[in-house]
C-alpha positions as CSV (number, residue, x, y, z in Angstrom):
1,X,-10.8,50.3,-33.2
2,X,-9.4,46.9,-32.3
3,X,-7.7,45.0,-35.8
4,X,-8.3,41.8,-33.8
5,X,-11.8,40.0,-33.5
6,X,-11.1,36.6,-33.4
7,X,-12.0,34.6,-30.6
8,X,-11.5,31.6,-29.5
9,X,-14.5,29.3,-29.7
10,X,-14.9,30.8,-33.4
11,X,-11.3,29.9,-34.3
12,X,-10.5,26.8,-36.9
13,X,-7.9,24.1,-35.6
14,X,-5.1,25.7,-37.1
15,X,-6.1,28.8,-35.5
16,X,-6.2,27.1,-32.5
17,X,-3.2,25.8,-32.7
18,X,-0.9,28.8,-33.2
19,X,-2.9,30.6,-30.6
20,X,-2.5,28.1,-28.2
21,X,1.7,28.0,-29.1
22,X,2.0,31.9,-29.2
23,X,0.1,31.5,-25.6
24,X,2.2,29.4,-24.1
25,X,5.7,29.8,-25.7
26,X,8.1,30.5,-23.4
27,X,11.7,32.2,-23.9
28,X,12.4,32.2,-27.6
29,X,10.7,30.7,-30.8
30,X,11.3,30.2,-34.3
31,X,8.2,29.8,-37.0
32,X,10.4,30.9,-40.1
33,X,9.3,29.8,-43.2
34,X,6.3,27.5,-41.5
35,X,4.0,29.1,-44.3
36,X,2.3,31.1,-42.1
37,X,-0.7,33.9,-43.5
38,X,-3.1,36.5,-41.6
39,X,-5.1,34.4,-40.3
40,X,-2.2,32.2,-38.3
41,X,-1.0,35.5,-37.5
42,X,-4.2,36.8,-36.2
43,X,-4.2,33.8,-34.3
44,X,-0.4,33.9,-32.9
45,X,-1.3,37.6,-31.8
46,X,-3.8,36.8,-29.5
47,X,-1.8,34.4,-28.0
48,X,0.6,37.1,-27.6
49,X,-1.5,39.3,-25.7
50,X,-2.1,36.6,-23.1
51,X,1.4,35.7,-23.1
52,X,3.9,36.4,-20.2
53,X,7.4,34.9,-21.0
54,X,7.7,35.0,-24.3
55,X,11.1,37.0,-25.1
56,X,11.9,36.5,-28.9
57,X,9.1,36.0,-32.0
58,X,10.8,35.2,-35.4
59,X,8.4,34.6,-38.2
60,X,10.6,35.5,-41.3
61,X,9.8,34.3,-44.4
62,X,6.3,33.6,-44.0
63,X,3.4,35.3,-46.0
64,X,1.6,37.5,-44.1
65,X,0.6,41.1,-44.8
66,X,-0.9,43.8,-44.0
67,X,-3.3,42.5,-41.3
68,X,-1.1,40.7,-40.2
69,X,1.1,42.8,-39.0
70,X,-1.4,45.3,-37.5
71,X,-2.7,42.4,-35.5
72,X,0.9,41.9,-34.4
73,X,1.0,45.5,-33.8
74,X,-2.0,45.5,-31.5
75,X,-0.8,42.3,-29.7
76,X,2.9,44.6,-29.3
77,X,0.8,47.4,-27.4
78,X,-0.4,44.8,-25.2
79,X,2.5,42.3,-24.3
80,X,4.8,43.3,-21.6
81,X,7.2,40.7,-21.9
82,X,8.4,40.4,-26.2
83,X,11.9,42.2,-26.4
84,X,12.7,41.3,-30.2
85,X,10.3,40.6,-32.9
86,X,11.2,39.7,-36.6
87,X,9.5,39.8,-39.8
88,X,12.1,39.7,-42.2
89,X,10.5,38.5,-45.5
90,X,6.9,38.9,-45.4
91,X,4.5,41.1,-47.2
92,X,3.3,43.9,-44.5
93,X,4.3,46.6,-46.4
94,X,3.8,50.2,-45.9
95,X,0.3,50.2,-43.7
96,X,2.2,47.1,-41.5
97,X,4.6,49.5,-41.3
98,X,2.8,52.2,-40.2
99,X,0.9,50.0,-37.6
100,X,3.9,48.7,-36.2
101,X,5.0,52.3,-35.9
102,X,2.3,53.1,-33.3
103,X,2.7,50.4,-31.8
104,X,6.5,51.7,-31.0
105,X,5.5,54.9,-29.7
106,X,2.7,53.6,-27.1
107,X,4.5,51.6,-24.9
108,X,5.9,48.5,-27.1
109,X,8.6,46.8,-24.8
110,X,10.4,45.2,-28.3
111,X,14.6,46.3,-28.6
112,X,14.5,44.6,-32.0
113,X,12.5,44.6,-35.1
114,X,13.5,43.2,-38.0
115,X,11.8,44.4,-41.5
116,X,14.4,43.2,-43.5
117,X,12.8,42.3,-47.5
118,X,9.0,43.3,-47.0
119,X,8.1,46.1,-49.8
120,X,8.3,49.2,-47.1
121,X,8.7,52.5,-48.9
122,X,9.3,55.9,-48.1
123,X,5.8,55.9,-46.8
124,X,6.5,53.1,-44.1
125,X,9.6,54.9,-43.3
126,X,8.1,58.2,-42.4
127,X,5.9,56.4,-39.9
128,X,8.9,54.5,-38.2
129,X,11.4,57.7,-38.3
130,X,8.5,59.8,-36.3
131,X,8.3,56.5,-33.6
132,X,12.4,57.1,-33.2
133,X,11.4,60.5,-32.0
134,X,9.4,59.3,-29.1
135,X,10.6,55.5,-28.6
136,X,13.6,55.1,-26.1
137,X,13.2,51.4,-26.3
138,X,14.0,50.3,-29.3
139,X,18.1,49.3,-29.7
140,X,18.0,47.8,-33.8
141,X,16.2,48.1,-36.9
142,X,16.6,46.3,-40.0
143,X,15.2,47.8,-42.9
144,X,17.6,46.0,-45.6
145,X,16.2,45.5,-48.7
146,X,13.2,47.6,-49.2
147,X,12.2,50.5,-51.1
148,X,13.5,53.5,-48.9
149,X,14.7,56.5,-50.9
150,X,16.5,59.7,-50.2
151,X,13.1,61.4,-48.7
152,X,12.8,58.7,-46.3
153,X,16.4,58.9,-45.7
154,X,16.1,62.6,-44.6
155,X,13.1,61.9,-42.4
156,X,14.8,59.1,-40.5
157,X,18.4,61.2,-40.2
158,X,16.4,63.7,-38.5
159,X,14.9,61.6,-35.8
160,X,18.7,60.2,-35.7
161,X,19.9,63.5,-34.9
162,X,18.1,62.7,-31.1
163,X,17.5,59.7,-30.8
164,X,19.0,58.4,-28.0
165,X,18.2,54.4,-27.9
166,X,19.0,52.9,-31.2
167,X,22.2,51.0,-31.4
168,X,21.9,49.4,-34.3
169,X,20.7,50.8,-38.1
170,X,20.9,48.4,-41.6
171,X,19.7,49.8,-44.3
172,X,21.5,47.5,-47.0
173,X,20.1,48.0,-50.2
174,X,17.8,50.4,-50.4
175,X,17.7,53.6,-52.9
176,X,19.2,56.3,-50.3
177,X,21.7,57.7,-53.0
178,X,23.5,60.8,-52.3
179,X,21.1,63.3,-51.0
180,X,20.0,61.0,-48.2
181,X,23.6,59.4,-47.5
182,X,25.0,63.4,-46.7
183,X,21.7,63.4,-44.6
184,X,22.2,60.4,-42.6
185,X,26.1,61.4,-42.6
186,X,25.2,64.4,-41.1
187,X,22.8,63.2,-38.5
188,X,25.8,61.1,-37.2
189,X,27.3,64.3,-35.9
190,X,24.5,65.1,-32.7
191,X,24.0,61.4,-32.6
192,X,25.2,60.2,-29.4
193,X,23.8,56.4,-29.4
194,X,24.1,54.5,-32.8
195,X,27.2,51.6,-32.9
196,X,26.5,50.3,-36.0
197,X,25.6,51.5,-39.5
198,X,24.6,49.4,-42.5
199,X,24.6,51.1,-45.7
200,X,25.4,48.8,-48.5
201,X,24.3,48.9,-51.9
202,X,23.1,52.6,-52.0
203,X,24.9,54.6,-54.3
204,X,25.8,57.5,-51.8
205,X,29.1,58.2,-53.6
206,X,32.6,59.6,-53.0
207,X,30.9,62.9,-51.8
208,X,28.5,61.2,-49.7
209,X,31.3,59.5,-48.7
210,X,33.2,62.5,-47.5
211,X,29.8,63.5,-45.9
212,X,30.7,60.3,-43.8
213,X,34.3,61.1,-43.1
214,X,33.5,64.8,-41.8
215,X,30.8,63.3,-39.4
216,X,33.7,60.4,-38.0
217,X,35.8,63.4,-37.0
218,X,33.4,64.6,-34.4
219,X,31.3,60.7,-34.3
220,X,32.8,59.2,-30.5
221,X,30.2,56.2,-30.7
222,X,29.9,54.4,-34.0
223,X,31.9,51.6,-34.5
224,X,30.4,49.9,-37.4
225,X,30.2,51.2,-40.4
226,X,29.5,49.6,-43.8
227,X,29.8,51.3,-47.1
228,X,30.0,48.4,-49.2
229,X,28.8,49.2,-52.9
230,X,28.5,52.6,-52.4
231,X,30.3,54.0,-55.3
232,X,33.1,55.4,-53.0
233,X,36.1,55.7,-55.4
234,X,39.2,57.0,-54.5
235,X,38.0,60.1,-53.8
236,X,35.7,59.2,-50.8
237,X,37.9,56.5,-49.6
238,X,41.0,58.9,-49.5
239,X,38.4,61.3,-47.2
240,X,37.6,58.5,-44.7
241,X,41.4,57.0,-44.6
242,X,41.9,61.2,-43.3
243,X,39.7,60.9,-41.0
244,X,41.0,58.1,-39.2
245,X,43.5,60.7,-37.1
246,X,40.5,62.3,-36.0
247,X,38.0,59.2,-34.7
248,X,38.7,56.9,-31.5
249,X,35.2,55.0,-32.2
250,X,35.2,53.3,-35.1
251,X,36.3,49.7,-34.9
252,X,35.3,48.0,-38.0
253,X,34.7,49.8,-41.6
254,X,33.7,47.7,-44.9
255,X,34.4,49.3,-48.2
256,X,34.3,46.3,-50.2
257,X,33.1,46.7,-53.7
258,X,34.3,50.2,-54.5
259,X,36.8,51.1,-57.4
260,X,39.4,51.5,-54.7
261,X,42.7,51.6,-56.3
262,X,46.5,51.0,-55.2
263,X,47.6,54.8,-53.5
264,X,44.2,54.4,-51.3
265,X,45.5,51.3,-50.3
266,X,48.8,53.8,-48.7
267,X,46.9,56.4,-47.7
268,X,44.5,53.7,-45.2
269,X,47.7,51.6,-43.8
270,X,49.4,55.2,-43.2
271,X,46.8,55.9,-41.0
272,X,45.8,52.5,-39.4
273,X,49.0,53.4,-37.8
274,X,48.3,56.6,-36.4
275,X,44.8,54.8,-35.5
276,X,45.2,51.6,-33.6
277,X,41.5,51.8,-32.9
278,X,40.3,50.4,-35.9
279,X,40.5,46.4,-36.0
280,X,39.1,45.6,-39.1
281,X,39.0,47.6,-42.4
282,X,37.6,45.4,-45.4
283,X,38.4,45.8,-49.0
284,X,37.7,42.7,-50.8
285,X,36.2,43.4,-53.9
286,X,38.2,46.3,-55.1
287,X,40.0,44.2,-58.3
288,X,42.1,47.9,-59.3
289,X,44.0,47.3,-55.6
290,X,47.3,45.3,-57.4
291,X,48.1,41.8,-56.7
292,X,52.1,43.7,-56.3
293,X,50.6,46.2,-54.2
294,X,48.8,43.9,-51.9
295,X,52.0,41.3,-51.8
296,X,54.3,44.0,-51.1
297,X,51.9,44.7,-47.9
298,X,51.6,41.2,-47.3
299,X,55.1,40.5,-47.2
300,X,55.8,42.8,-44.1
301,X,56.3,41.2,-40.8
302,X,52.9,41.0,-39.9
303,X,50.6,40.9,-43.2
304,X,48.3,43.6,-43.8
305,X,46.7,42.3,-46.9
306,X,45.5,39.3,-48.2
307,X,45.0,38.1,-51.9
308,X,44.2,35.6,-53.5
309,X,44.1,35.9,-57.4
310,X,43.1,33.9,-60.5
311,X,46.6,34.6,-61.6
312,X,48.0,32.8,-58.4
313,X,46.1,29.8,-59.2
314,X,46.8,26.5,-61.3
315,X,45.4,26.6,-64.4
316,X,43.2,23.6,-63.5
317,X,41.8,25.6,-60.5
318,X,41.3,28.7,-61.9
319,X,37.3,29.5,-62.1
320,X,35.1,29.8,-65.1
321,X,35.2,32.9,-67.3
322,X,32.9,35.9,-65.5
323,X,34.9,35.8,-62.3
324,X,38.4,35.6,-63.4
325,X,40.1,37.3,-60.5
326,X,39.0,37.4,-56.4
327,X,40.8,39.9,-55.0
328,X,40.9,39.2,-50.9
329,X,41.8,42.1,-49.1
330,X,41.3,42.7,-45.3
331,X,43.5,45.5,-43.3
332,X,43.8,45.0,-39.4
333,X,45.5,47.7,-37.2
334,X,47.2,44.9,-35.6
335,X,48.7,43.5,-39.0
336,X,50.5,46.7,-39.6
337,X,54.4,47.1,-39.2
338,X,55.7,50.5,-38.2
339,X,58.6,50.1,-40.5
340,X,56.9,50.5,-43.5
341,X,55.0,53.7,-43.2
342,X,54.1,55.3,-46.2
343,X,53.9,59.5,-46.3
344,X,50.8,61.0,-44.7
345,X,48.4,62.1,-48.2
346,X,47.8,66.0,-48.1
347,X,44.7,67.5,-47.9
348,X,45.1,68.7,-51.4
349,X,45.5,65.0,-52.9
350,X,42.0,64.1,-51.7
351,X,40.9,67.5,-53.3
352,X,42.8,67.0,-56.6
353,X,41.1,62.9,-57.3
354,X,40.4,62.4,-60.7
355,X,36.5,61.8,-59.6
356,X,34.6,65.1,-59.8
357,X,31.2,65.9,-58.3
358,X,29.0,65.3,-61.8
359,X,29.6,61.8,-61.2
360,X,28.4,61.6,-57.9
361,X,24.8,63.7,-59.3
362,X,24.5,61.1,-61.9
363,X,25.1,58.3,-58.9
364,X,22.5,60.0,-57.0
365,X,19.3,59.3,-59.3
366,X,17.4,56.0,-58.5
């Protein structure tokens, strides 16, 4: 049954309006934050469906919901011509989730949807992870902060596993935790199309971590991969640094935020080395990585670290008490000097860590 029954001698003037810009927009347009509800939305998505050149919708940070999007979602089955849609900070939850979903899997020509901050749980998720399974247009998703657990995890590392389309994944903040990081880890080993990964903020831990380092070793196509705030530790980061001898994808990898001490900072240079794939590796945020440690690095002919400490300022400069020290630390394959080569860690040091496997349970639950 059709979610839209406006019409257009029925419509108020600000109905009017939006339809009547939503008809005729051409190439790209921007309503963020133009306080926009259902009923402009309703409006906007008829316009949509009579609407032959329009390539790129944003409406983020608006108010519209549920109806909303399934009026979107109705317009999306109908337009030929929309490549990238975002909602990032609305309300549609997980029945505009769901529509939207269908909407994917019956002939949607969108690359790009962005649901980035609008209340979608595990519900929303399943719908979206079955469209994955079907779709082979769709290229990115953004589904940064929402409510998306370990279940939903698991559903969408499954339709991972063949997709074929998607290019680009962030799932920053959310409540995956460990159970759905090893699943989505795992996925990445049959994937053959996903380039970058966003998985900030969500707890996996060091062994979802290592999860994560097994799948690089066999992973030829990723080469973004955040696990900022993830709990890694040494443990995980030491598995990852490993598996650098094994991966020729991975270009960039963020572990900011982490616990990651001095020795993982050895163990990652001494394989940069042996990997000159990787051009970025970031690990700001990791205040147990030395300010010696990381201007011994520094002072090599081509720096590999960066730092800039509370300690190295002038007491007049030095910032209020609750951030006392900013630890800058940013390795690039091209900043490191053969000369000073650390010994290659044994398989038994990553074994051995001082983290054990209780901690990463108890960093598991929500």
């Amino acid at each position: 049954m059709p979610v839209i029954t406006l019409v257009e001698d029925q419509m108020t003037e600000n109905q009017k309006l939006w339809y009547m810009q939503a008809k005729d927009a051409i190439q790209d347009q921007n309503w963020t934050e133009m306080g926009l509800c259902d009923e402009e939305a309703e409006a906007i998505a008829l316009g949509l469906m009579a609407n032959t050149n329009l390539l790129q919708l944003e409406l983020d940070g608006n108010g519209i919901g549920e109806r909303g999007a399934k009026c979107l979602a109705e317009a999306l089955e109908n337009n030929r011509t929309l490549k990238t849609l975002s909602l990032k900070k609305n309300q549609i939850g997980d029945k505009g989730a769901i529509a939207l979903a269908e909407a994917l899997k019956h002939g949607s020509t969108l690359t790009s949807l962005n649901l980035n901050s609008n209340m979608i749980t595990t519900t929303g998720l399943m719908a979206l992870a079955d469209c994955l399974s079907v779709n082979s247009q769709l290229k990115e998703l953004f589904l940064d902060w929402n409510h998306i657990d370990c279940q939903g995890a698991r559903a969408l590392a499954k339709a991972l596993a063949t997709n074929t389309s998607l290019r680009r994944l962030d799932l920053e903040a959310n409540l995956i935790r460990l159970d759905g990081g090893i699943a989505i880890a795992k996925s990445l080993e049959s994937n053959s199309a996903l380039e970058v990964l966003n998985l900030k903020g969500n707890r996996v831990g060091s062994t979802g971590t290592s999860a994560f380092a097994t799948a690089l070793k066999v992973n030829r196509k990723l080469c973004k991969l955040n696990l900022s705030s993830n709990d890694v530790g040494s443990r995980g980061a030491k598995a990852l640094g490993l598996s650098l001898k094994s991966n020729i994808g991975l270009t960039e990898l963020s572990l900011s935020d982490n616990e990651i001490d001095d020795e993982v900072v050895k163990v990652l240079k001494t394989n940069l080395m042996l990997y000159p794939t990787l051009k970025t590796l970031d690990l700001t945020g990791n205040p147990k990585i030395s300010t010696t440690t990381a201007q011994a690095n520094a002072n090599t002919a081509q720096p590999v670290i960066e730092v800039e400490s509370q300690e190295d300022q002038p007491q007049d400069e030095q910032q209020p008490q609750g951030d006392q020290t900013q630890t800058i630390a940013v390795l690039t394959s091209a900043a490191v000097d053969p000369q000073d080569e650390q010994p290659e860690l044994d398989k038994q040091d990553v074994d051995n860590d001082d983290d054990d496997e209780e901690a990463d349970s108890d960093a598991s639950q929500p």
